[in-house]
C-alpha positions as CSV (number, residue, x, y, z in Angstrom):
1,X,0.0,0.0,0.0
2,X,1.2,3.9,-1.0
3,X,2.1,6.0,1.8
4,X,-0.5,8.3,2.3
5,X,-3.5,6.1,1.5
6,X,-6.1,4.1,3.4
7,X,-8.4,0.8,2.8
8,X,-10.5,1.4,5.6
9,X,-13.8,1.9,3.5
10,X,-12.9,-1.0,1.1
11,X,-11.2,0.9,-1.4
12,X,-7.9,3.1,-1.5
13,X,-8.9,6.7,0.3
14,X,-6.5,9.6,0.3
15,X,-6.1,10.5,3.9
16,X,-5.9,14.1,3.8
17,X,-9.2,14.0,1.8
18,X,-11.1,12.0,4.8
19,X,-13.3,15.1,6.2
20,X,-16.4,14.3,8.1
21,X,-18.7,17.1,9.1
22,X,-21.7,17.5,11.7
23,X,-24.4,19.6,11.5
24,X,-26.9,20.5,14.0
25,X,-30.2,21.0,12.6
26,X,-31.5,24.3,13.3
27,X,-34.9,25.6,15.4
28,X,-36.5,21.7,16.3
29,X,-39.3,22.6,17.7
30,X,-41.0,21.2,21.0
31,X,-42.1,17.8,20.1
32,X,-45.8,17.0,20.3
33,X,-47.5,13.5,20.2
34,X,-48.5,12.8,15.8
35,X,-45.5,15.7,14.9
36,X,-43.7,14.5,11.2
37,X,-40.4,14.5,12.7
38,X,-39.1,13.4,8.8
39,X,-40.8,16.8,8.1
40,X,-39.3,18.8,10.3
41,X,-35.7,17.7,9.4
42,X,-36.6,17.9,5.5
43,X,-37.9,21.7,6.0
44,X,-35.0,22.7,8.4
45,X,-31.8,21.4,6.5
46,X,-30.5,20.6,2.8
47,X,-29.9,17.0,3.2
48,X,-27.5,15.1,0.7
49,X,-27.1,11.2,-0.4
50,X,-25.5,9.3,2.1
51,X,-26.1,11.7,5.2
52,X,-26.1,10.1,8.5
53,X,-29.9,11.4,10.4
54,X,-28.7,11.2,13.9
55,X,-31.9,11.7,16.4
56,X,-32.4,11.7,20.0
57,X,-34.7,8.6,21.1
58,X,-36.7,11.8,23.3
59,X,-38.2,13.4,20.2
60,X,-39.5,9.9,18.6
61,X,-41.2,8.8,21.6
62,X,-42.9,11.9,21.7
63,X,-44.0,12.0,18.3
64,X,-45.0,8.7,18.8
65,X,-47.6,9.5,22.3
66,X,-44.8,7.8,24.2
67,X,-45.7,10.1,27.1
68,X,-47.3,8.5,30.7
69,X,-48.4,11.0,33.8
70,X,-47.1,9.4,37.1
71,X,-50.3,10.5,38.9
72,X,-51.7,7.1,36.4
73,X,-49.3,4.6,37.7
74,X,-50.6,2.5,40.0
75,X,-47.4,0.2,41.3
76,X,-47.9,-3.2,42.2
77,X,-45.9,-5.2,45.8
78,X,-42.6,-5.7,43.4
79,X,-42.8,-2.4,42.3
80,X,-42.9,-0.7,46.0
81,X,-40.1,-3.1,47.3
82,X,-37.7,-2.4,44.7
83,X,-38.2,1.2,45.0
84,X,-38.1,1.4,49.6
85,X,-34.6,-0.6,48.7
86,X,-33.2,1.4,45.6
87,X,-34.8,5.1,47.4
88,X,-36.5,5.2,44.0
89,X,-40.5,6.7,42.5
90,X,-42.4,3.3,43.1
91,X,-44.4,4.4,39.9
92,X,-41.2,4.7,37.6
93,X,-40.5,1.2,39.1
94,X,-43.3,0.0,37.8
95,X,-42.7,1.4,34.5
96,X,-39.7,0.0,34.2
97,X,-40.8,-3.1,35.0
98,X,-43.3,-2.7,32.5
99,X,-41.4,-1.9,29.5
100,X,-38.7,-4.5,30.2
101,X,-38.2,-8.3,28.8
102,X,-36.1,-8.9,31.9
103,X,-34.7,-7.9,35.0
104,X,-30.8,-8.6,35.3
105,X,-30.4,-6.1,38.5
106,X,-32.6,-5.0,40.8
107,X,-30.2,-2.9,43.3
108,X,-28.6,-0.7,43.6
109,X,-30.7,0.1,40.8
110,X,-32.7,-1.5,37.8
111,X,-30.5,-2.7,34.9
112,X,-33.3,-4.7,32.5
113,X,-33.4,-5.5,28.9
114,X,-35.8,-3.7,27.0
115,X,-38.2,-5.3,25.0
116,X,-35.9,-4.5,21.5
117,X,-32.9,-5.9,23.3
118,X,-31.0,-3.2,24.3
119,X,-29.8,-3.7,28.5
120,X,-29.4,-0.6,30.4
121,X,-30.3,1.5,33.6
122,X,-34.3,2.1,34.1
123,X,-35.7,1.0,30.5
124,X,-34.3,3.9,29.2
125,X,-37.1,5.4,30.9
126,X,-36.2,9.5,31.3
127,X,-38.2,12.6,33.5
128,X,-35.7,14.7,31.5
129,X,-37.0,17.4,28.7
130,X,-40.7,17.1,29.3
131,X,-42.9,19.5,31.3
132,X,-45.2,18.4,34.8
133,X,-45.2,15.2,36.3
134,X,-44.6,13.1,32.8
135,X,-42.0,10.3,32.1
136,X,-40.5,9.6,28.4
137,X,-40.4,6.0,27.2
138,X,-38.0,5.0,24.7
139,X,-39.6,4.5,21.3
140,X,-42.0,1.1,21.4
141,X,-39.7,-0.1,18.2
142,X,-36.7,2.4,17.3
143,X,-35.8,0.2,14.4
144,X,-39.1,0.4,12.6
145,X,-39.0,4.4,13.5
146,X,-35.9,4.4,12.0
147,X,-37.3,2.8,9.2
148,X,-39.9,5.0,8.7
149,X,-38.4,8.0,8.9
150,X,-35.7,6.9,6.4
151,X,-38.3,6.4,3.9
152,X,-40.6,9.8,4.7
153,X,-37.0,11.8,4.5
154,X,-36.3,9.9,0.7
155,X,-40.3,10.2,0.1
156,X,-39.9,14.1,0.7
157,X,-36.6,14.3,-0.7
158,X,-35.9,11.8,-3.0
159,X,-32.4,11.6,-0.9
160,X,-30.8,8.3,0.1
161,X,-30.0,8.4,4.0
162,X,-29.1,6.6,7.1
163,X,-30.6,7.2,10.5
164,X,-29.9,6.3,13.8
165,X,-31.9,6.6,16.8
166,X,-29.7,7.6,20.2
167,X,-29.8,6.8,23.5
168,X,-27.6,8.1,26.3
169,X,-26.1,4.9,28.5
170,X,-23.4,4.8,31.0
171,X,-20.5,2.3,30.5
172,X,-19.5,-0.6,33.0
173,X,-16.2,-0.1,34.7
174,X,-16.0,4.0,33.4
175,X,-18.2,7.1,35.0
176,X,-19.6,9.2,32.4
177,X,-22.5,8.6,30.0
178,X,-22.4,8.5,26.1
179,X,-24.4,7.9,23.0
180,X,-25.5,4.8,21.8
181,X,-27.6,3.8,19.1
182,X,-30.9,2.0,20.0
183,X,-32.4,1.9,16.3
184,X,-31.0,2.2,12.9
185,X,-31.8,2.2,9.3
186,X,-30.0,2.2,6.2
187,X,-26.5,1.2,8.0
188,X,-25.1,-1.8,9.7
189,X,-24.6,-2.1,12.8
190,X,-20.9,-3.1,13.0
191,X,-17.8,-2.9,10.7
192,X,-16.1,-6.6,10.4
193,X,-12.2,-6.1,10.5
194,X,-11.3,-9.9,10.4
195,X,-9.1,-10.6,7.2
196,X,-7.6,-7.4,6.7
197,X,-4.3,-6.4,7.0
198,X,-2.5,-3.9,9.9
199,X,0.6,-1.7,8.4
200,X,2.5,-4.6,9.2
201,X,0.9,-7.1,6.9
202,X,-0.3,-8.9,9.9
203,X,-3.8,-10.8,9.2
204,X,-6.6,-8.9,11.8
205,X,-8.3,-10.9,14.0
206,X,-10.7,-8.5,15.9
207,X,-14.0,-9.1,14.9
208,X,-16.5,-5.8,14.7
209,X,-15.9,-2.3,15.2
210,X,-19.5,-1.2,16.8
211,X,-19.9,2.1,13.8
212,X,-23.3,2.9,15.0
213,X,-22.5,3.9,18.5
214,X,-19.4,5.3,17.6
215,X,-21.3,7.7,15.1
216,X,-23.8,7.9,17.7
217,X,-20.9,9.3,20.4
218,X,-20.2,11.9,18.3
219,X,-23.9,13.5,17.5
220,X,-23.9,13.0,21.0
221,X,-21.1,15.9,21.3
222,X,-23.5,18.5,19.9
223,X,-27.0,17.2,21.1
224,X,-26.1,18.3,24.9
225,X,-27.5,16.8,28.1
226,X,-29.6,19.9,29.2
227,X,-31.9,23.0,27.2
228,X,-30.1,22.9,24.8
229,X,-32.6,22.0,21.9
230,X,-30.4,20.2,19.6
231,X,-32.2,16.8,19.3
232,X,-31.2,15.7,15.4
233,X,-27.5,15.8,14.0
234,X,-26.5,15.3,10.0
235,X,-23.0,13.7,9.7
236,X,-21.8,14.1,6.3
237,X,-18.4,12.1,4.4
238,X,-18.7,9.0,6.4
239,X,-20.1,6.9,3.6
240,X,-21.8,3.9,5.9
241,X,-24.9,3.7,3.7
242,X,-26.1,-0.2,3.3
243,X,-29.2,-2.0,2.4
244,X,-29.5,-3.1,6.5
245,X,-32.8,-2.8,8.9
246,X,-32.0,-3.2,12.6
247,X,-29.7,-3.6,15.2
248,X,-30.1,-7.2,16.4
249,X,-26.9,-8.2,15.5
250,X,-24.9,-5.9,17.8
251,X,-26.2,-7.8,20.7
252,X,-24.3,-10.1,21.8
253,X,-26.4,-14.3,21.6
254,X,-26.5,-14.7,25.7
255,X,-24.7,-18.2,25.1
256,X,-21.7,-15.3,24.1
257,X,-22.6,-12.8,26.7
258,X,-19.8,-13.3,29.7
259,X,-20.8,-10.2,31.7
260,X,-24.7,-10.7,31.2
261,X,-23.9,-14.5,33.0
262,X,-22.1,-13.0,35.6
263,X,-24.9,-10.2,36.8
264,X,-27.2,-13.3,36.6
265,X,-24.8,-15.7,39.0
266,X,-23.9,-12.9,41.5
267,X,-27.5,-11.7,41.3
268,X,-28.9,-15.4,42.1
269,X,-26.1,-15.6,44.6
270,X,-27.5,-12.5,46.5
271,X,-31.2,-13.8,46.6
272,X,-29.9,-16.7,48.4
273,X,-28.6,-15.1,51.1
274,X,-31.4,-12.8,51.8
C-alpha cells in the first residue's frame, strides 16, 4: 500500500481527503404527540445522499404518544419493594418493569433488557425534557422508527439516507454517559475487521468495530444533556450507507454474553442469602 492512502472503506482513500462534518439541525421545535419528525428535518436542512440522520430517542417517543403521567401509575408489591430498597419513585418502578423483557439487577438500581434488546439503567425510561409530572419511554420499536423516517426523508426528498436513533447509556467499569444507538436504518450495525491487513501485513483478528455507537458518540457531542434544543445531528463524508434494517446483530447471543452471565450468578447468589 502507497504511503498516504487508506483501505478502511474497502477501497484506496487519500487520507488528507477523509473530512467528516456535523451539522446540527437548526430551530427543532417542541415535540408533540402525531409531529412529522421526517418533516421537520426535511424543512429545516438541505440534506444530501449518504447523510447520516442522527436523532435523540426523546423526540420519537414523543412524536410517537410515548408520554405516561405518574399520577396514572398505580405500582404493584414488586414495584414498592424495589423502590423502599433502591430510594427510587415506586411508579417509575413500575414502569420500568413494564417496559422490560427482563430484569438482570434489581439494586442498587434497575438494569433490565428492553423489550428491543438493548440492556441498560431504568428502560431507558427518562423525567428529563418534558414538562409536569410526565415520564419519556424510549420509542415502542426504534428500528421500525428508523425505518420510517428513512423512507418519509427519501419520500420528501428523494435523498438516500441513514438514520440512527440515540440513547444516552453509561458504561461498565468507566463514569460518564455517552451515546449509543438503540435503532437504525440504512447502515449496519458493526464494521467486520477480520481478514484485513495492519501496516505490518499482519492478518486482523478482531471481529467488529460497533460504527453505530461510535457515530452515535459523536452527534452526541452537539445534542447536549440539558436545554439545549439540539435533538437531530447530519454527519456528512462517512459513507456507511447499506441495504440493512436493525440492530439485532450488535447484541451479543447470551450463550456469548460473559458479563450478562455474571450479573445473573452474582445476582442469584444474593437472593440466596437474603
Amino acid at each position: 500500500m502507497r504511503p498516504g492512502m487508506s483501505k478502511i472503506f474497502n477501497q484506496p482513500l487519500q487520507l488528507h481527503l477523509m473530512n467528516i462534518s456535523l451539522f446540527t439541525v437548526p430551530d427543532i421545535p417542541l415535540i408533540h404527540e402525531g409531529d412529522d419528525i421526517a418533516m421537520i428535518i426535511c424543512e429545516r436542512f438541505d440534506l444530501h445522499d449518504r447523510d447520516i440522520v442522527v436523532i435523540v430517542s426523546t423526540i420519537v417517543a414523543k412524536a410517537e404518544g410515548r408520554i405516561v403521567e405518574l399520577s396514572d401509575i398505580v405500582p404493584s408489591d414488586r414495584a414498592l419493594a424495589i423502590a423502599e430498597r433502591n430510594d427510587g419513585d415506586p411508579r417509575l418502578v413500575q414502569m420500568v418493569l413494564d417496559e422490560s423483557r427482563e430484569i438482570l439487577l434489581e439494586s442498587p438500581f434497575l438494569l433490565v433488557e428492553t423489550e428491543n434488546g438493548n440492556v441498560c439503567v431504568n428502560a431507558g425510561i427518562d423525567g428529563s425534557n418534558i414538562d409536569g409530572d410526565r415520564i419519556v419511554l424510549l420509542p415502542e420499536d426504534p428500528d421500525r422508527s428508523a425505518k420510517r423516517i428513512r423512507e418519509e426523508i427519501f419520500a420528501l426528498t428523494a435523498r438516500t439516507v441513514s438514520v440512527i436513533i440515540t440513547d444516552t447509556n453509561g458504561r461498565a467499569f468507566r463514569d460518564g454517559q455517552t451515546g449509543v444507538a438503540i435503532g437504525i436504518s440504512g447502515i449496519a450495525p458493526t464494521r467486520d475487521w477480520r481478514g484485513r491487513c495492519d501496516l505490518f501485513g499482519k492478518v486482523l483478528e478482531v471481529a467488529n468495530e460497533a460504527v453505530v455507537d461510535e457515530i452515535a458518540g459523536a452527534a452526541n457531542l452537539l445534542f447536549g444533556e440539558g436545554g439545549d434544543g439540539t435533538p437531530v445531528v447530519v454527519v456528512r463524508g462517512l459513507d456507511c450507507y447499506a441495504e440493512h434494517e436493525g440492530l439485532g446483530s450488535i447484541h451479543f447471543p447470551r450463550s456469548e454474553d460473559v458479563i450478562r452471565d455474571a450479573i445473573a450468578r452474582a445476582s442469584a447468589s444474593a437472593y440466596k442469602m437474603t
